[in-house]
DSSP file (Angstrom, degrees, kcal/mol; ACC not computed):
  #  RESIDUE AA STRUCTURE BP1 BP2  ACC     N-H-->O    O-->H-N    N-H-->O    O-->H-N    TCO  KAPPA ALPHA  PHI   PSI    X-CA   Y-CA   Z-CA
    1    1 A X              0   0    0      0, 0.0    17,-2.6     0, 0.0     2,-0.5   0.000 360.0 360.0 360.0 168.3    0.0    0.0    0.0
    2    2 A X  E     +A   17   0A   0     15,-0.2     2,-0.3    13,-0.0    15,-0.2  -0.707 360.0 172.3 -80.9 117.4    0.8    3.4   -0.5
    3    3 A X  E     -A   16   0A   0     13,-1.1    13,-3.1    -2,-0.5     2,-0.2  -0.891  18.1-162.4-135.4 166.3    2.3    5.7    3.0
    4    4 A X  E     -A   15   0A   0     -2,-0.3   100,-4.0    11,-0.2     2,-0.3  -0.993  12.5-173.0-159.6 139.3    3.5    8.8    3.3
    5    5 A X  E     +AB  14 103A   0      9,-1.3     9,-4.8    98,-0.2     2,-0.3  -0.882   5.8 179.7-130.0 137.8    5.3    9.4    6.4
    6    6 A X  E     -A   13   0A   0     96,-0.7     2,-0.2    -2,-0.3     7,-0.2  -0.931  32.4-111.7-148.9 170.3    6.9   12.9    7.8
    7    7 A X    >   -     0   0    0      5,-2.6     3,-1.9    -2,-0.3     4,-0.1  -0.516  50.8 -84.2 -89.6 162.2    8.9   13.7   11.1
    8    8 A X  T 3  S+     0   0    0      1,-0.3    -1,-0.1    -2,-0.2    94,-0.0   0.674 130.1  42.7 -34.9 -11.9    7.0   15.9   14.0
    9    9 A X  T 3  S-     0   0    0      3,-0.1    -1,-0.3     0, 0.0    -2,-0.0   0.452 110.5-117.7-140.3  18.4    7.8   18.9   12.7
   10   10 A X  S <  S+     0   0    0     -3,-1.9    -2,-0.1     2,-0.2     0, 0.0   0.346  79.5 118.0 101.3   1.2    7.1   18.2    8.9
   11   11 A X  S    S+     0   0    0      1,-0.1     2,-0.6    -4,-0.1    -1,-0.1   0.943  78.5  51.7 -59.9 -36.6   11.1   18.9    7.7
   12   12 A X        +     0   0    0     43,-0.0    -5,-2.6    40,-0.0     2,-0.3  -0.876  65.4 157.7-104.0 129.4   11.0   15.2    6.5
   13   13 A X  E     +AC   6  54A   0     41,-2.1    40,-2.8    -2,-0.6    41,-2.4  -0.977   6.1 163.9-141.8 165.0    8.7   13.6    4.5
   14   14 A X  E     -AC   5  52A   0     -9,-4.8    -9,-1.3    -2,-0.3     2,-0.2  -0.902  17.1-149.4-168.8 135.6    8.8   10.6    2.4
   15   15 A X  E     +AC   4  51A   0     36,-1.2    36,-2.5    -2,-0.2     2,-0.2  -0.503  26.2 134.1 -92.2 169.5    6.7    8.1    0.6
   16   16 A X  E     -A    3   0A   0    -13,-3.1   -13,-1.1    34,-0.2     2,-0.3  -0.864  49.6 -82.8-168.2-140.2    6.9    4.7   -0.2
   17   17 A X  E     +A    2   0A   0     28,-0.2     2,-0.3    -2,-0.2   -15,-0.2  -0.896  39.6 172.6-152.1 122.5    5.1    1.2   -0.4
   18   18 A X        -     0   0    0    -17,-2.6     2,-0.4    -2,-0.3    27,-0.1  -0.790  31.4-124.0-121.9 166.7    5.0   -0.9    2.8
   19   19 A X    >   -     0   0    0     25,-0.4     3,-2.0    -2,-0.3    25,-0.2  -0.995  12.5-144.0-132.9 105.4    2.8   -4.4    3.2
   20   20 A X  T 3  S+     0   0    0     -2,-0.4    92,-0.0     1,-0.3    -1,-0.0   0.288  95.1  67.0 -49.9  -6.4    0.5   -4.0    6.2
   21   21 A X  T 3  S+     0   0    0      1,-0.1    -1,-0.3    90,-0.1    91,-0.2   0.637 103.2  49.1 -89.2 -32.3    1.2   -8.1    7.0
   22   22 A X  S <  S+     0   0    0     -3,-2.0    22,-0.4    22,-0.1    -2,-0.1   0.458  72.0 118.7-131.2  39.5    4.8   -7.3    7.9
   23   23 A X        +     0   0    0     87,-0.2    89,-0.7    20,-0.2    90,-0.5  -0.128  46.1 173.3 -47.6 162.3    4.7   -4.5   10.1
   24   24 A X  E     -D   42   0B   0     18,-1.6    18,-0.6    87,-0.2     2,-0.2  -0.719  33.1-118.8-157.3-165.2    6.3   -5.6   13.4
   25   25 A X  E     -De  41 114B   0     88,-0.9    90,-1.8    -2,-0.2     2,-0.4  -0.789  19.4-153.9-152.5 111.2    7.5   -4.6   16.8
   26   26 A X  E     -De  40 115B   0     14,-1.2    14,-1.0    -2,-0.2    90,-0.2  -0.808  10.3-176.0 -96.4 124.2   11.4   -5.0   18.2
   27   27 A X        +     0   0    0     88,-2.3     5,-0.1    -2,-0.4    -1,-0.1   0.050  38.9 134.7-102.4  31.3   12.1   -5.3   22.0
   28   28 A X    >>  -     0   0    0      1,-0.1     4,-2.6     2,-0.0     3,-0.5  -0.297  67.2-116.1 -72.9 169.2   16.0   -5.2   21.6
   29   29 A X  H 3> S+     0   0    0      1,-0.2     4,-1.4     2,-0.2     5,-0.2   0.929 112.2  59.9 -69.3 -25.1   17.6   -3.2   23.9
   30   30 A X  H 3> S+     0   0    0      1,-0.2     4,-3.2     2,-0.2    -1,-0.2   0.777 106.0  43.8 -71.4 -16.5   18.8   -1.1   21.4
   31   31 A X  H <4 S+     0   0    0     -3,-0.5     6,-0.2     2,-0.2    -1,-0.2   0.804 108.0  59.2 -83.8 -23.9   15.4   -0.1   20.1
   32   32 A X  H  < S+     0   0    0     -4,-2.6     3,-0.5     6,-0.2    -2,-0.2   0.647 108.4  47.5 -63.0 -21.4   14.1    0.4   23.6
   33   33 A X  H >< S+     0   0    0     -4,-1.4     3,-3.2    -5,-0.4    -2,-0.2   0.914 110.0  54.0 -81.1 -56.0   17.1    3.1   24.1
   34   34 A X  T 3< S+     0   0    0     -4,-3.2    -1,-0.2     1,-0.3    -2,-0.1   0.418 116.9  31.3 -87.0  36.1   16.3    4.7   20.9
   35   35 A X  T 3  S-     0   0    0     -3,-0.5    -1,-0.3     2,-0.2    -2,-0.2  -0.057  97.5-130.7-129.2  12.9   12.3    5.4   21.7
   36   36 A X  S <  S+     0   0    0     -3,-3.2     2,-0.2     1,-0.2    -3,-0.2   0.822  79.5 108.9  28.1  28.5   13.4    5.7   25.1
   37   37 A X  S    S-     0   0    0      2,-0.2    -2,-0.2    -6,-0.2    -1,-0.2  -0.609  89.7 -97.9-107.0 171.1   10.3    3.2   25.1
   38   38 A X  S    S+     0   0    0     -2,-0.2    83,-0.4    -3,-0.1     2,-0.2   0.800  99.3   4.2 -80.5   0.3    9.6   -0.6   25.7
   39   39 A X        -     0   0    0     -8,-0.2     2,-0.5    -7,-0.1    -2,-0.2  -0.878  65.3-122.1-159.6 179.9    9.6   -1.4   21.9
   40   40 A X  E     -D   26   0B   0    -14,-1.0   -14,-1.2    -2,-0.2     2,-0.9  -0.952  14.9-148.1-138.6 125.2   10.0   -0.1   18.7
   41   41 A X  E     +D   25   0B   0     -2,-0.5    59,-1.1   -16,-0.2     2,-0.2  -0.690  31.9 160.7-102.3 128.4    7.4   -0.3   16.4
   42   42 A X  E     -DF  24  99B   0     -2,-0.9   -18,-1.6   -18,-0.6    56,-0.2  -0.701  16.6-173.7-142.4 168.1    9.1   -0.7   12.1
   43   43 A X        -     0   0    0     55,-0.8   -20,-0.2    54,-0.3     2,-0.1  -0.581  33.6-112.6-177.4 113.6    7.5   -2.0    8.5
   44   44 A X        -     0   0    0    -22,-0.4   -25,-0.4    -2,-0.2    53,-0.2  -0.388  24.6-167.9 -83.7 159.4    9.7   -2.3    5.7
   45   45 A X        -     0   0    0     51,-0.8   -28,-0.2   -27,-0.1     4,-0.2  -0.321  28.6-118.9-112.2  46.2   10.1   -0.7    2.7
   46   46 A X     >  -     0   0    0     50,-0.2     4,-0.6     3,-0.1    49,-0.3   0.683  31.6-116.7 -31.5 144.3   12.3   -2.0   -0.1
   47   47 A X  T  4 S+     0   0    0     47,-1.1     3,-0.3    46,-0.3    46,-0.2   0.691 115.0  57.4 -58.9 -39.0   15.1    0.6   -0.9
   48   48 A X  T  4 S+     0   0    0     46,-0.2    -1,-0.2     1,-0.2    -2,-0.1   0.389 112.2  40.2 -89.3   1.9   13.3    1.0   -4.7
   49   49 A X  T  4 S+     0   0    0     -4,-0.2     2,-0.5    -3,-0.1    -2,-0.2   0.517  96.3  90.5-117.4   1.2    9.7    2.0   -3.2
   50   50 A X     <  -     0   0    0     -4,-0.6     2,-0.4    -3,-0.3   -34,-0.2  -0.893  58.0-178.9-112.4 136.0   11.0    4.1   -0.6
   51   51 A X  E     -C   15   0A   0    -36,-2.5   -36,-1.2    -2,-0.5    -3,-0.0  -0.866  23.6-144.6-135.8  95.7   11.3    7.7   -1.6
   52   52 A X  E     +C   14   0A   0     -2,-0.4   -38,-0.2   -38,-0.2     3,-0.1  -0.313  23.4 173.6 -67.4 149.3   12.7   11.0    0.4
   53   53 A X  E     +     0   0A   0    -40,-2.8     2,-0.4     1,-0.3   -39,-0.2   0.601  63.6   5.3-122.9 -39.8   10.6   14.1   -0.8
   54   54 A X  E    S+C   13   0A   0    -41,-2.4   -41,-2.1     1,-0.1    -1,-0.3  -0.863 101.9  27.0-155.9 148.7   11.7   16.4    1.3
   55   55 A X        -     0   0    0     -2,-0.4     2,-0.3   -43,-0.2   -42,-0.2   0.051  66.4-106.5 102.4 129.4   14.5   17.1    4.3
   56   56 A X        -     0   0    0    -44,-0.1    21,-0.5    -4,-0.1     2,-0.4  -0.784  34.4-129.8 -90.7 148.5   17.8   15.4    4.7
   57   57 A X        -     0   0    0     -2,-0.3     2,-0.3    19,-0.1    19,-0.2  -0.857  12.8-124.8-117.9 134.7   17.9   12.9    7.7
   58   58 A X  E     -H   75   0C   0     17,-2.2    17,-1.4    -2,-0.4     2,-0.7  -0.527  32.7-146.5 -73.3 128.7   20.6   13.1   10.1
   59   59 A X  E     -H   74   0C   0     -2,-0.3     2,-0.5    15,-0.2    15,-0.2  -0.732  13.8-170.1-119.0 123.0   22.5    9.2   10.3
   60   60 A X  E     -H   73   0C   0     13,-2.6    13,-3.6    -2,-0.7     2,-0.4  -0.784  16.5-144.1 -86.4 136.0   24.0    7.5   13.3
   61   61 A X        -     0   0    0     -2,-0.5     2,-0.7    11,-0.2    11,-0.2  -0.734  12.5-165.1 -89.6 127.0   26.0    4.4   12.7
   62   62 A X        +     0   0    0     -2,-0.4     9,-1.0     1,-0.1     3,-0.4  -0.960  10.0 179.8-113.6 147.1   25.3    2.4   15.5
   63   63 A X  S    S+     0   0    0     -2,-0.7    -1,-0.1     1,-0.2     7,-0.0   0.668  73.6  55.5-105.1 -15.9   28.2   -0.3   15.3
   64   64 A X  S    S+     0   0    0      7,-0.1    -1,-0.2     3,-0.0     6,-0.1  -0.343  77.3 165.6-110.0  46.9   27.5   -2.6   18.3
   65   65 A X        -     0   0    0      4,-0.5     5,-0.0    -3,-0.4    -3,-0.0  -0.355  50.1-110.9 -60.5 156.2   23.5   -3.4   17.2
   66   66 A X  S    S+     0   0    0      1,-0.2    -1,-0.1     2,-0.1   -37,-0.0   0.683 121.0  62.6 -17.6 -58.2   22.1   -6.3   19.1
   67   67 A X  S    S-     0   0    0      2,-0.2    -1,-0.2   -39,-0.0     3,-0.1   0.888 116.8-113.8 -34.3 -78.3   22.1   -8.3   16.1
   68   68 A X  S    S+     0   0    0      1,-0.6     2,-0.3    -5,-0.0    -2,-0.1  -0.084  88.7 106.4 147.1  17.1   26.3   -8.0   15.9
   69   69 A X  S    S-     0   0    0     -5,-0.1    -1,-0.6     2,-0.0    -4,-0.5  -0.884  78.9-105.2-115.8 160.9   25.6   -5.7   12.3
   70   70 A X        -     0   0    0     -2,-0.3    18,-0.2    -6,-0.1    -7,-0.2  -0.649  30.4-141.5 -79.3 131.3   26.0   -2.0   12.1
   71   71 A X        -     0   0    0     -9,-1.0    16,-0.2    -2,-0.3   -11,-0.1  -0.801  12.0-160.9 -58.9  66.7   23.0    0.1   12.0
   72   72 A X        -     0   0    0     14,-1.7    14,-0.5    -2,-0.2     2,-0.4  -0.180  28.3-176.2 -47.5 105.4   22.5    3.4    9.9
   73   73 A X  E     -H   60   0C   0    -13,-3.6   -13,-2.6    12,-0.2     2,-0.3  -0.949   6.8-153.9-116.8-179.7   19.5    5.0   11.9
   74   74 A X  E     +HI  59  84C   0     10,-1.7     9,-3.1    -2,-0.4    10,-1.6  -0.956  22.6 150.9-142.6 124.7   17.9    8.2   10.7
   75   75 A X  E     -HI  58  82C   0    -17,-1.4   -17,-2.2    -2,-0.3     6,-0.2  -0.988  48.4 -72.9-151.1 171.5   16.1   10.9   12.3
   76   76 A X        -     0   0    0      5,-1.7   -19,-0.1    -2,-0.3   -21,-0.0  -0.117  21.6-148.6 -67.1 149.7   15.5   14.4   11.8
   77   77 A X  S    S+     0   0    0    -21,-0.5    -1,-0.2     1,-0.1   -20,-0.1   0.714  92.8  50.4 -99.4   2.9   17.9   16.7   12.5
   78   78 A X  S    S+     0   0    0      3,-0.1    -1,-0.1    -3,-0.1    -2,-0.0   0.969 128.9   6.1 -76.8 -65.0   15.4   19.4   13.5
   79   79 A X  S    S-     0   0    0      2,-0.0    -2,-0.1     0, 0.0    -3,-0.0   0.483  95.6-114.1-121.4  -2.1   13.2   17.8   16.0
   80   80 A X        +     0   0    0      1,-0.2    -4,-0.1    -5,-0.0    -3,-0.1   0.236  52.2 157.8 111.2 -20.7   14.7   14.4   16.7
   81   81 A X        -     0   0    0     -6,-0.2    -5,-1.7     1,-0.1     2,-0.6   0.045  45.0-126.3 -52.1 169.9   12.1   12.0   15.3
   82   82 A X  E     +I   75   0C   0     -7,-0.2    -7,-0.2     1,-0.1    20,-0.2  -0.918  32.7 178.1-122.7 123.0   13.4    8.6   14.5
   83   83 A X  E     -     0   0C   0     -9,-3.1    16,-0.9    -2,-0.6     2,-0.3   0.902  55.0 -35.3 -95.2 -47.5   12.3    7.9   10.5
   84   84 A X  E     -I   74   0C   0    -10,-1.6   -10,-1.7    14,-0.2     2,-0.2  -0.942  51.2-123.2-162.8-179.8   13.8    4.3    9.4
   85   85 A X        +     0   0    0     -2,-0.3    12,-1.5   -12,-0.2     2,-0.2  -0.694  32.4 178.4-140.3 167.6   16.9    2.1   10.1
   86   86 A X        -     0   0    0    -14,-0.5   -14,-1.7    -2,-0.2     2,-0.4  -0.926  40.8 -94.3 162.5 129.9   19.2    0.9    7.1
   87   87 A X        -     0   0    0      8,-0.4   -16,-0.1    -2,-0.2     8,-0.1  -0.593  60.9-117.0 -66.0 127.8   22.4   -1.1    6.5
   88   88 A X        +     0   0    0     -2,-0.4     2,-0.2   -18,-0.2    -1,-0.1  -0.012  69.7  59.1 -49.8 151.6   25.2    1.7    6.3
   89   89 A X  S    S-     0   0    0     -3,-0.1     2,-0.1     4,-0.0     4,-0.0  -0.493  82.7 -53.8 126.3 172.7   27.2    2.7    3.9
   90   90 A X  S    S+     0   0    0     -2,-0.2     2,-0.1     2,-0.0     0, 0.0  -0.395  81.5  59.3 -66.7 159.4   26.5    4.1    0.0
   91   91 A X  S    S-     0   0    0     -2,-0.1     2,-0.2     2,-0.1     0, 0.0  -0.272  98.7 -48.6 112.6-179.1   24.7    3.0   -2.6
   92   92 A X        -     0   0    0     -2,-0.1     2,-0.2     1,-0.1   -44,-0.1  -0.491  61.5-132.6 -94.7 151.3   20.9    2.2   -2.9
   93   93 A X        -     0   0    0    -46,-0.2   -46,-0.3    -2,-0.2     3,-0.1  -0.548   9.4-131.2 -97.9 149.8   19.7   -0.2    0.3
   94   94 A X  S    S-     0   0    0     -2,-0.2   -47,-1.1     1,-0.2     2,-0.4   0.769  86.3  -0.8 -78.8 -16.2   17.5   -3.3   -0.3
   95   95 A X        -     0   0    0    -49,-0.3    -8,-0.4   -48,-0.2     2,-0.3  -0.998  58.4-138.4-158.8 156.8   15.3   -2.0    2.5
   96   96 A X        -     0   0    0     -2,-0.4   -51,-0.8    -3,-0.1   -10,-0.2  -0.680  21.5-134.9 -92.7 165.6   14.3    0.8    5.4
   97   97 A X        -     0   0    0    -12,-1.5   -54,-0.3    -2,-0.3   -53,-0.1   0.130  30.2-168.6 -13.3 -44.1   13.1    0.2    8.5
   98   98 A X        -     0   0    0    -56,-0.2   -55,-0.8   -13,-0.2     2,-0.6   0.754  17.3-133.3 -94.8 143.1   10.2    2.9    8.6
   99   99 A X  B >   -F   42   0B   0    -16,-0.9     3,-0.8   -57,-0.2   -57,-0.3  -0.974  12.2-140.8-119.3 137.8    8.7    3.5   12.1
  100  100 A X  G >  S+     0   0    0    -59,-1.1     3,-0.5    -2,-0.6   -58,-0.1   0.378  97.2  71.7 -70.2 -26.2    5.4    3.5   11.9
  101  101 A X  G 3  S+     0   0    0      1,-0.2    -1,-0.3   -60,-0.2     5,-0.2   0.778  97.7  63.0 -66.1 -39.5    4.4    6.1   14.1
  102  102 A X  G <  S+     0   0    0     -3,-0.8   -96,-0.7   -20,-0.2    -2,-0.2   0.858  85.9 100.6 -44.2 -57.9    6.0    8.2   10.9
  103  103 A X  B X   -B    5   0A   0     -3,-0.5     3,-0.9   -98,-0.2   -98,-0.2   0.083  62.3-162.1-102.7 124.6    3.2    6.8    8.8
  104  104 A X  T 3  S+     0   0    0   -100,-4.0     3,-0.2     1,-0.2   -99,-0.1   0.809 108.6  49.6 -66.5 -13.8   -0.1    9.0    8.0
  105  105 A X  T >  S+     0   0    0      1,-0.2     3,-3.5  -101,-0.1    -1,-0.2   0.029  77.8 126.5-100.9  19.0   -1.6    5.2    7.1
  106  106 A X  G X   +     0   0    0     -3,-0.9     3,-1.9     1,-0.3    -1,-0.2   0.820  64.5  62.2 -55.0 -26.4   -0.1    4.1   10.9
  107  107 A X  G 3  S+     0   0    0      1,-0.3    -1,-0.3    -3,-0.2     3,-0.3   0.797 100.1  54.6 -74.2 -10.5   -3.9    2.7   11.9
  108  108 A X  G <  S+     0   0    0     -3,-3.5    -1,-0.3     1,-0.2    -2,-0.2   0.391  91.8  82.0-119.1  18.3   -3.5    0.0    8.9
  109  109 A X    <   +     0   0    0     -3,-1.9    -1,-0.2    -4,-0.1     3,-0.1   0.040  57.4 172.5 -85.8  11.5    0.0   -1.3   10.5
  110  110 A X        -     0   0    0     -3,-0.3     2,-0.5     1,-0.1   -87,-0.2   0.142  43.9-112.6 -35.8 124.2   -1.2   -3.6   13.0
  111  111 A X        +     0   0    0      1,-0.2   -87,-0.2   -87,-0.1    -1,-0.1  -0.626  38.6 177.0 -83.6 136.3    2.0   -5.3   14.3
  112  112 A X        +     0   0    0    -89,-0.7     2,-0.3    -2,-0.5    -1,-0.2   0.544  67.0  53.9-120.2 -32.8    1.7   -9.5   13.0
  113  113 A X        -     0   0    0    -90,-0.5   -88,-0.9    20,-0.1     2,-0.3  -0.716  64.0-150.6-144.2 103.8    5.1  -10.1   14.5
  114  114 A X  E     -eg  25 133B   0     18,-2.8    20,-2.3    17,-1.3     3,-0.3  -0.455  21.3-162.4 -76.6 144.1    7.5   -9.9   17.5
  115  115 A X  E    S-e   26   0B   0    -90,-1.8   -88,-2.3    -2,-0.3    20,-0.2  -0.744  75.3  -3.9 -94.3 141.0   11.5   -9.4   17.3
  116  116 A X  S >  S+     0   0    0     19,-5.3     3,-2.2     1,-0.2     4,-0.2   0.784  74.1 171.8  80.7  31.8   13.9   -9.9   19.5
  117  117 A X  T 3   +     0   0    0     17,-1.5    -1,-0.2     1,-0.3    18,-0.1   0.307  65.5  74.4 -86.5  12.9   10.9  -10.9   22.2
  118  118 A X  T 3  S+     0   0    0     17,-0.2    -1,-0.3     1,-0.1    -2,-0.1   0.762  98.2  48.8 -88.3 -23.0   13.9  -12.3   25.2
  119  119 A X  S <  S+     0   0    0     -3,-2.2    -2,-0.2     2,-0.1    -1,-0.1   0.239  90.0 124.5 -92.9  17.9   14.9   -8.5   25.9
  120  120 A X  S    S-     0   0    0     -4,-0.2     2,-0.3     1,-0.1   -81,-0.1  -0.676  72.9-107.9 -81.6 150.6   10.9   -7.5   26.3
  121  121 A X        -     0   0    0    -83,-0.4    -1,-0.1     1,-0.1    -2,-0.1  -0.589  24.1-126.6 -73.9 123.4   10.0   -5.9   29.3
  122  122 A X  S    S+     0   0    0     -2,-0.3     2,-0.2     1,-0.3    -1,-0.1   0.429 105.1  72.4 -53.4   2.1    8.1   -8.3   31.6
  123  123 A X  S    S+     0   0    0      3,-0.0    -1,-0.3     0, 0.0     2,-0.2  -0.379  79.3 176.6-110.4  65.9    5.3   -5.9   32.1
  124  124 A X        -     0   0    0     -2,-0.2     5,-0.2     1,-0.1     4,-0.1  -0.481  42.0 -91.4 -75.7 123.9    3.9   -6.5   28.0
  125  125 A X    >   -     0   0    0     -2,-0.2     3,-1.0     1,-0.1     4,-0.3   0.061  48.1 -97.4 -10.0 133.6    0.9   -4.7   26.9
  126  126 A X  T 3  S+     0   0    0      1,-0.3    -1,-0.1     2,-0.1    -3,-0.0  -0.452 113.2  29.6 -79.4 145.6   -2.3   -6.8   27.5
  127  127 A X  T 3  S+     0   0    0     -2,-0.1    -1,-0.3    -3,-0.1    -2,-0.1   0.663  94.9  97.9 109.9  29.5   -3.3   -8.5   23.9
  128  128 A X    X   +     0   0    0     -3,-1.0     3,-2.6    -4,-0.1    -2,-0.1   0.580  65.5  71.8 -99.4 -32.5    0.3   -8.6   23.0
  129  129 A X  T 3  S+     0   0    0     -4,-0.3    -3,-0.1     1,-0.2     4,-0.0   0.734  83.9  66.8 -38.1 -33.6    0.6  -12.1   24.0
  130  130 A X  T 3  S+     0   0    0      1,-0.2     2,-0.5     2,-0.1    -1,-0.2   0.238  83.4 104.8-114.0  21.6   -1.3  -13.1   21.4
  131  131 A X  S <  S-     0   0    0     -3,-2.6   -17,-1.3     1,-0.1    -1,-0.2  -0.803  74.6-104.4 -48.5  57.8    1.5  -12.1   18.9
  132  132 A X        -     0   0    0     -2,-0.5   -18,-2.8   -19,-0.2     2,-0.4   0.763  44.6-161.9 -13.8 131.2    4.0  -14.3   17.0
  133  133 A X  B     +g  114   0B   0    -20,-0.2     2,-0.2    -3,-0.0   -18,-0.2  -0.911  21.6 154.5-146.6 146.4    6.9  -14.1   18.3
  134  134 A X        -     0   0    0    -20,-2.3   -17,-1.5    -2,-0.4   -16,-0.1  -0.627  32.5-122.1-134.4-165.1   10.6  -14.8   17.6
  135  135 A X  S    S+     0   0    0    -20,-0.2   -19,-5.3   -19,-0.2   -17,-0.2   0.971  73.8  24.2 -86.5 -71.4   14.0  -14.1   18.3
  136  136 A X  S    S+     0   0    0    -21,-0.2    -1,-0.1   -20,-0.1     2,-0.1  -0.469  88.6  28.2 -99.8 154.8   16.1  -13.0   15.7
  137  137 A X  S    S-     0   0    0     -2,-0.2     2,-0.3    -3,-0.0    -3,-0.1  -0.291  77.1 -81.3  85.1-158.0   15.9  -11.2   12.2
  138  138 A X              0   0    0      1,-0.1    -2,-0.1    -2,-0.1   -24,-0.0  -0.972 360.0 360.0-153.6 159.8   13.3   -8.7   10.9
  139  139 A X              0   0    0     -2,-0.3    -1,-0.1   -26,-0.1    -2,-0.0   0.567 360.0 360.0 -97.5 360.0    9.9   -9.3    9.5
């Protein structure tokens, strides 16, 4: 489907084409640091449907992900929001990241899958249980 996604204070936008079946949710710790929340809520986007329209996004390497791979993440360099995650480096990416909360279509993202579900916090959101969940990888 069709989104269109900006940061809080509207310096980024960007469209693309995400598939509402493999929206997700990541408890690693590192995604809990960077929402300063218990999860991180993501839907990918292949790197040829995802499109910046306006705004440059500030990128942090993170080098020590969870995972063991380096992380490119991206947020605005205005107001902070955090827009997608992305293998580093140049050239065009097979995929984003996109946090969902970004998303004007966010109500049709329902998350289908958990990541990384041994670092969730033991006090999980009622109806969450009833959420696939696995360890490793991305959905």
């Amino acid at each position: 489907m069709k989104v269109h996604g900006s940061c809080h204070c509207g310096f980024i936008t960007f469209e693309g084409e995400a598939d509402p079946e493999k929206a997700g949710i990541c408890h690693c710790t590192d995604c809990q640091t960077g929402t300063g929340s218990a999860f991180r809520t993501n839907v990918p986007i292949a790197g040829g449907a995802f499109k910046m329209l306006s705004g440059e996004p500030t990128i942090y390497i993170k080098t020590t992900a969870e995972s063991g791979n380096p992380r490119a993440q991206a947020f605005c360099p205005k107001c902070g929001t955090p827009i997608y995650s992305t293998t580093p480096g140049p050239g065009e990416k097979a995929s984003y990241m996109v946090r969902t909360g970004t998303l004007r279509e966010r109500s049709a993202f329902v998350p289908k899958v958990q990541s990384w579900a041994r670092s969730a916090q033991p006090w999980t959101f009622t109806g969450l249980e009833a959420v696939r969940r696995y360890e490793k990888g991305s959905v």
